[in-house]
N, CA, C and O atoms as CSV, one atom per row, in Angstrom:
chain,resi,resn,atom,element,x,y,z
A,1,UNK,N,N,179.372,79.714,187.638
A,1,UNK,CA,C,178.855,80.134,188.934
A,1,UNK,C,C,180.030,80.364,189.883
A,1,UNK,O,O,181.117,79.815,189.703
A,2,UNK,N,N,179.814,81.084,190.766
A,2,UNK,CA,C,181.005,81.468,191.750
A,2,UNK,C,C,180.932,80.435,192.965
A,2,UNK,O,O,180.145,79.502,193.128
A,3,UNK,N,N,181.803,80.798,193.631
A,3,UNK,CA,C,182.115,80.418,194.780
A,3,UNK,C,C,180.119,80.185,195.936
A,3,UNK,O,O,179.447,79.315,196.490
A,4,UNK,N,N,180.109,81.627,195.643
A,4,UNK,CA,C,178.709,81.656,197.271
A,4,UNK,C,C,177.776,81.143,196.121
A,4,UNK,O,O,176.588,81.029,196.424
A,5,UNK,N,N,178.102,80.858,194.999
A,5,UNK,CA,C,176.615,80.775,194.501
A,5,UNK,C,C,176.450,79.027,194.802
A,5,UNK,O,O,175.273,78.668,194.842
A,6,UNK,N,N,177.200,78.225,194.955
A,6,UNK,CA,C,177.791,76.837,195.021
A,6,UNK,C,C,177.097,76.413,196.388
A,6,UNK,O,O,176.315,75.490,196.615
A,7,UNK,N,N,177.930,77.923,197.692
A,7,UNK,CA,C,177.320,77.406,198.886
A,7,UNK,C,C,176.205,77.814,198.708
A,7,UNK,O,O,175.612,76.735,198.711
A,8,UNK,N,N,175.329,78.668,198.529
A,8,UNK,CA,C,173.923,78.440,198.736
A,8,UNK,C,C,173.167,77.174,198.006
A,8,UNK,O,O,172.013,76.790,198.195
A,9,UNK,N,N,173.913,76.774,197.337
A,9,UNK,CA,C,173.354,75.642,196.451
A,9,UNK,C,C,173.050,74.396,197.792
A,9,UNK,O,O,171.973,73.947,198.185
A,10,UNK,N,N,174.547,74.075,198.284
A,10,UNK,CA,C,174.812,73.270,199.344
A,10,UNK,C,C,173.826,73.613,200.633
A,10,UNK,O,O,173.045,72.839,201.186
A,11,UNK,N,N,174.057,74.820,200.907
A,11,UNK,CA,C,172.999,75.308,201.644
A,11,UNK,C,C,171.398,74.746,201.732
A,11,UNK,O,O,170.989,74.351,202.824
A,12,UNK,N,N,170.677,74.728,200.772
A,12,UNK,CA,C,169.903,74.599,200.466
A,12,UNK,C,C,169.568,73.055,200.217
A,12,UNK,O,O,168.375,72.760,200.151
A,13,UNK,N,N,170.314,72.270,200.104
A,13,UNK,CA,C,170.833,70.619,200.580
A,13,UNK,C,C,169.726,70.419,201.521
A,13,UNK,O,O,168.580,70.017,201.321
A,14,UNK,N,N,170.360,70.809,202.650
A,14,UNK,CA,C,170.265,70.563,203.826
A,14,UNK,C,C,168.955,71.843,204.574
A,14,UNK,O,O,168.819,72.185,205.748
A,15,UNK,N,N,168.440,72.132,203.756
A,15,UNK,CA,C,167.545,73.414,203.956
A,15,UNK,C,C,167.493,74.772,204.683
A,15,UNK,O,O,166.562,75.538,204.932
A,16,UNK,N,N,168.744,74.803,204.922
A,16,UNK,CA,C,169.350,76.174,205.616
A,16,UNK,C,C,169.223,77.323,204.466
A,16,UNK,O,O,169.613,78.354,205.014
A,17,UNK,N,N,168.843,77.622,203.081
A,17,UNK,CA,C,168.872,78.236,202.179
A,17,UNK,C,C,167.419,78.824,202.435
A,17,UNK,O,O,166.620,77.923,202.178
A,18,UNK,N,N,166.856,79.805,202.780
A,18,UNK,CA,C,165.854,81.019,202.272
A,18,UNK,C,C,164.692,80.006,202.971
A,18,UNK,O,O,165.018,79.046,203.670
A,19,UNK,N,N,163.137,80.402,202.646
A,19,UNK,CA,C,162.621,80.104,204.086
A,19,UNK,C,C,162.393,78.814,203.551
A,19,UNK,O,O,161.779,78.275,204.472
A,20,UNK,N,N,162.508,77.887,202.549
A,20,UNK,CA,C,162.718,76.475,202.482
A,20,UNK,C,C,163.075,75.623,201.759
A,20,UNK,O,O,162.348,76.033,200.854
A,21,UNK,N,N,163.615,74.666,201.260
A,21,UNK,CA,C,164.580,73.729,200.582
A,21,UNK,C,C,163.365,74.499,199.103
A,21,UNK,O,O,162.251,74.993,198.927
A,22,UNK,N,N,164.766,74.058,198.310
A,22,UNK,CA,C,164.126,74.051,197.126
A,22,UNK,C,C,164.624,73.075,195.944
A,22,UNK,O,O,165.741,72.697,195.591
A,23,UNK,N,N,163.267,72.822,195.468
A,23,UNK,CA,C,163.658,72.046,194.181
A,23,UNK,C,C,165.272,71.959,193.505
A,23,UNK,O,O,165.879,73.029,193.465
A,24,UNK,N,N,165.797,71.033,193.110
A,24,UNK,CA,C,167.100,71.441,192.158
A,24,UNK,C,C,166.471,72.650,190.900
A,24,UNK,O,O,166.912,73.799,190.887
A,25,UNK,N,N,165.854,72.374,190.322
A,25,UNK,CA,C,165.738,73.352,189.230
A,25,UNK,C,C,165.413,74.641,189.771
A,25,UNK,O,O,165.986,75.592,189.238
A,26,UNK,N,N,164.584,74.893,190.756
A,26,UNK,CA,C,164.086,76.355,191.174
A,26,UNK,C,C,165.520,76.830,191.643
A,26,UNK,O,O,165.885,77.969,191.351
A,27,UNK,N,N,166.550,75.766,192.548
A,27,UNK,CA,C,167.860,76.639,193.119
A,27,UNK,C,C,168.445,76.643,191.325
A,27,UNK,O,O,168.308,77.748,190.799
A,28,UNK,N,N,168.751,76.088,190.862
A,28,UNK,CA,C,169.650,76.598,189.771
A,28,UNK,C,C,168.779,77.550,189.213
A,28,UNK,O,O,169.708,78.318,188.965
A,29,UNK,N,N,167.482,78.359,188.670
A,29,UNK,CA,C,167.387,79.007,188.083
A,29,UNK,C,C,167.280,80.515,189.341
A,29,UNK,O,O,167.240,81.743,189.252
A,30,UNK,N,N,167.275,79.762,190.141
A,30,UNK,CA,C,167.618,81.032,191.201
A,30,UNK,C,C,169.437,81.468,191.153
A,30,UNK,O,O,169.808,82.639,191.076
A,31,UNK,N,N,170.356,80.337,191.213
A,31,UNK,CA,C,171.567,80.955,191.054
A,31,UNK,C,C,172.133,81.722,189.414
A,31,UNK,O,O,173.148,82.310,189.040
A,32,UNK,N,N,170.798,81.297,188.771
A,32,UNK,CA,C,171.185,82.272,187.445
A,32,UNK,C,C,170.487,83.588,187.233
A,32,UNK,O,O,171.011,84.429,186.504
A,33,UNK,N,N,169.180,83.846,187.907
A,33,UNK,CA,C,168.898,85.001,188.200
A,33,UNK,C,C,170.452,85.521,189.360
A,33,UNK,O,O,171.302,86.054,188.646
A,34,UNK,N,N,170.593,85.501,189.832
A,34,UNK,CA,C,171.959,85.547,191.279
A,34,UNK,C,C,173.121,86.059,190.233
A,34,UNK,O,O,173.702,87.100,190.538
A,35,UNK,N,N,173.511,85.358,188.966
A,35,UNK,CA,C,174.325,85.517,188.415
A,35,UNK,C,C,173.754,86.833,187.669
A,35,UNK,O,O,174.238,87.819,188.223
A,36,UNK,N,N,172.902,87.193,186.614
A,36,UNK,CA,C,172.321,87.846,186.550
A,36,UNK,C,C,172.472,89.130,186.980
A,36,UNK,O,O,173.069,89.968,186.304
A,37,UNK,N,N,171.872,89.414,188.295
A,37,UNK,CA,C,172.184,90.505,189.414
A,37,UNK,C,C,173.308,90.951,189.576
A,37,UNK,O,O,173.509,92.149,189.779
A,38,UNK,N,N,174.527,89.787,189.497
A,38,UNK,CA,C,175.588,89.987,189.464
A,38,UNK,C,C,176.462,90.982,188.377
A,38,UNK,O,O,177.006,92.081,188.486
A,39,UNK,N,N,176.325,90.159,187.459
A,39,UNK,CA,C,176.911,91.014,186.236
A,39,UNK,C,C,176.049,92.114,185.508
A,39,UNK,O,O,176.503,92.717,184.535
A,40,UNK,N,N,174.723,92.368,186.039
A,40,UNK,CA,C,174.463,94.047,186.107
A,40,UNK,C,C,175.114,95.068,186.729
A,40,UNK,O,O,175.581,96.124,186.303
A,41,UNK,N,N,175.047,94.376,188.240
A,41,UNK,CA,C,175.688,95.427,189.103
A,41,UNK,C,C,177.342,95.419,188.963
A,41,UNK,O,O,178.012,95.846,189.903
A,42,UNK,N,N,177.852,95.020,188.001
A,42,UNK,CA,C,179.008,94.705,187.409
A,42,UNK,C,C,179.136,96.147,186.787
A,42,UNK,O,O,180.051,96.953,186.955
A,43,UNK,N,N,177.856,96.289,185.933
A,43,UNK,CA,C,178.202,97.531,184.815
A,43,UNK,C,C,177.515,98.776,185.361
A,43,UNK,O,O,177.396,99.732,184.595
A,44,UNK,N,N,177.174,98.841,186.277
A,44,UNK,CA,C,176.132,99.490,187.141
A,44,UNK,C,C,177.377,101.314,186.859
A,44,UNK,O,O,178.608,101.339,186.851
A,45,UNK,N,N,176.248,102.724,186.649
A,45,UNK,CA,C,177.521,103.519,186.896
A,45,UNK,C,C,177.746,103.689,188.190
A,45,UNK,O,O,177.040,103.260,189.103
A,46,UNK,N,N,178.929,104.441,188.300
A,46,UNK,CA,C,179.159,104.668,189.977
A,46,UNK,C,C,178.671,106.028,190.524
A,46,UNK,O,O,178.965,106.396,191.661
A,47,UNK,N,N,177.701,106.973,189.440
A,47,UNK,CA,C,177.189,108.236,190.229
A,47,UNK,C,C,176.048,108.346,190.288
A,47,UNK,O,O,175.473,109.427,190.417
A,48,UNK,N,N,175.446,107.133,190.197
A,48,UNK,CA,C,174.065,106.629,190.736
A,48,UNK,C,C,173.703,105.848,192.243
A,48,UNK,O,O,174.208,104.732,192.374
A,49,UNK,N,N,172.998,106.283,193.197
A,49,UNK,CA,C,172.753,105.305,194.627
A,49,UNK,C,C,172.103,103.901,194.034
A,49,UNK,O,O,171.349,103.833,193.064
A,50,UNK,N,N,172.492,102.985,194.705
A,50,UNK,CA,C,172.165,100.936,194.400
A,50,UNK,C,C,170.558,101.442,194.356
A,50,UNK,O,O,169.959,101.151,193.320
A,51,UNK,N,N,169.904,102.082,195.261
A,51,UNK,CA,C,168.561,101.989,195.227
A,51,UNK,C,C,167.852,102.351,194.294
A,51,UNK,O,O,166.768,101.787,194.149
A,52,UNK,N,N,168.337,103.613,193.195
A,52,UNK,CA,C,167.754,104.038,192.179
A,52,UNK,C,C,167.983,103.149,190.709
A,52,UNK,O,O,167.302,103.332,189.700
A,53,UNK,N,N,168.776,102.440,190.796
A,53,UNK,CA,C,169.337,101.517,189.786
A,53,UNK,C,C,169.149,100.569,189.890
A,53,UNK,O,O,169.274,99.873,188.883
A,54,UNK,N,N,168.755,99.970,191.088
A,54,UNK,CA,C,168.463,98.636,190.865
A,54,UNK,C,C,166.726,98.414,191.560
A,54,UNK,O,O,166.222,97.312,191.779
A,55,UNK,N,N,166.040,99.778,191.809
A,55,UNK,CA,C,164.377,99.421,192.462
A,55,UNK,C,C,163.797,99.155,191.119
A,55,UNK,O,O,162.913,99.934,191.476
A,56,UNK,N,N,163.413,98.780,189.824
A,56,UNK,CA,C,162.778,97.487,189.564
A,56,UNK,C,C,163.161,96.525,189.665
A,56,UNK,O,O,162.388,95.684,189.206
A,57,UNK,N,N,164.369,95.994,190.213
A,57,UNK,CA,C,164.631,94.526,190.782
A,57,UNK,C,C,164.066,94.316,192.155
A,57,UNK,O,O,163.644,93.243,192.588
A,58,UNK,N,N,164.115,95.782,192.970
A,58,UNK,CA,C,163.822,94.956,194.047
A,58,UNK,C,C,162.548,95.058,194.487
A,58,UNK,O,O,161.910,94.384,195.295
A,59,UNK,N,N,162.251,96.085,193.778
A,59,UNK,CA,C,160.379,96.025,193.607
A,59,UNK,C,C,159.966,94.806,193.654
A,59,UNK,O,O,159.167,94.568,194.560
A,60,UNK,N,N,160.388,93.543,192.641
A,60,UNK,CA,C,159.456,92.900,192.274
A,60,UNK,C,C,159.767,91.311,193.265
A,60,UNK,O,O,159.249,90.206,193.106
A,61,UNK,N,N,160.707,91.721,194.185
A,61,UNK,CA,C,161.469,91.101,195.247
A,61,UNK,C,C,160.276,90.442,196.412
A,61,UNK,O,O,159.853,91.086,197.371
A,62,UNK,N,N,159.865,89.017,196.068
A,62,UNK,CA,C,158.395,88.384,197.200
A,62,UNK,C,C,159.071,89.428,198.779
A,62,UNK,O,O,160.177,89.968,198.814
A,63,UNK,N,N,158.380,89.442,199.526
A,63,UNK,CA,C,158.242,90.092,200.626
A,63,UNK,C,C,159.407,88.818,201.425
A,63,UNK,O,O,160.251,89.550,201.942
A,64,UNK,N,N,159.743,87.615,201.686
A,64,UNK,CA,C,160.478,87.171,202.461
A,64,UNK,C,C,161.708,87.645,202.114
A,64,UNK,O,O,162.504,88.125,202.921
A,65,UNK,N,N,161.909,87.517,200.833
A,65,UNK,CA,C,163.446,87.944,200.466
A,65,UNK,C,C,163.513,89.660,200.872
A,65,UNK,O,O,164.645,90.090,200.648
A,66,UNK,N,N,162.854,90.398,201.249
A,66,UNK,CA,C,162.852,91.886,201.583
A,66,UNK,C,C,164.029,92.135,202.287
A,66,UNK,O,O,164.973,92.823,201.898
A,67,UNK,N,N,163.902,91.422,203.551
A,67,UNK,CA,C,164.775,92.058,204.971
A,67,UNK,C,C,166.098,91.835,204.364
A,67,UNK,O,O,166.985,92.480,204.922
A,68,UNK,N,N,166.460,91.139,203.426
A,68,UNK,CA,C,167.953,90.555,203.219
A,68,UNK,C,C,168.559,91.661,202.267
A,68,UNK,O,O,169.761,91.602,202.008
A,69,UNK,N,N,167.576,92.924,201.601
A,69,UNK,CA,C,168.032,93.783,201.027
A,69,UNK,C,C,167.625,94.761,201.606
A,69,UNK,O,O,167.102,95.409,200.700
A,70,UNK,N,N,167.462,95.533,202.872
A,70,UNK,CA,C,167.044,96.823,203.691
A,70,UNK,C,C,168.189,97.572,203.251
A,70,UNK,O,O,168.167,98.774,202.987
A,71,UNK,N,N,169.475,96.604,203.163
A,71,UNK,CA,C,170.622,97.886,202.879
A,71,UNK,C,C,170.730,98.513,201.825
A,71,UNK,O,O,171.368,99.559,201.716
A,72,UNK,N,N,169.932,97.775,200.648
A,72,UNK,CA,C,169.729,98.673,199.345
A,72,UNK,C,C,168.462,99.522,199.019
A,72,UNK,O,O,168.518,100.415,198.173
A,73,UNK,N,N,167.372,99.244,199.671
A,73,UNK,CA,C,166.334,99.960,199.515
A,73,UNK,C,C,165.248,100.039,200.993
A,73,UNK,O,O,164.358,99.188,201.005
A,74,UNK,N,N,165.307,101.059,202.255
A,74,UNK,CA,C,164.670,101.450,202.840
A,74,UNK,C,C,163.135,100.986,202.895
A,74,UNK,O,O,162.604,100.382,203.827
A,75,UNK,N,N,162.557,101.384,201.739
A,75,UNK,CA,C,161.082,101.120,202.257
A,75,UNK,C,C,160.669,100.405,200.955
A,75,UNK,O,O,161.302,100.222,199.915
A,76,UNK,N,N,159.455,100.065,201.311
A,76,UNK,CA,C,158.486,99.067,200.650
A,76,UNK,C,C,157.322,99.607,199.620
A,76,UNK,O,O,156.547,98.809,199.092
């Protein structure tokens, strides 16, 4: 796991992480989906827009987590 994936871990301690504390197991299988995301958009090509390559991820994205990705996909 990286660096931010650690602080959101810590984050989430103290319940400052997403709209509320979470279980240890739900945050770790959330920082491995996180990792996940990561090393797709790792191999991702570069003459494709984030939104067309990655909207079945963010399709299936609950509605709170939405606003935190507007910069990759516009509408709903």
């Amino acid at each position: 796991m990286n660096k931010k994936e650690w602080r959101d871990y810590g984050m989430n301690i103290f319940g400052l992480y997403g709209d509320k504390q979470l279980p240890h197991s739900e945050m770790i299988a959330d920082m491995e989906r996180d990792k996940q995301a990561n090393e797709t958009g790792i191999g991702c090509p570069t003459d494709q827009p984030c939104e067309k390559r990655c909207s079945p991820y963010l399709d299936n994205l609950p509605p709170s987590r939405r606003p935190y990705m507007q910069e990759y996909k516009q509408e709903w």
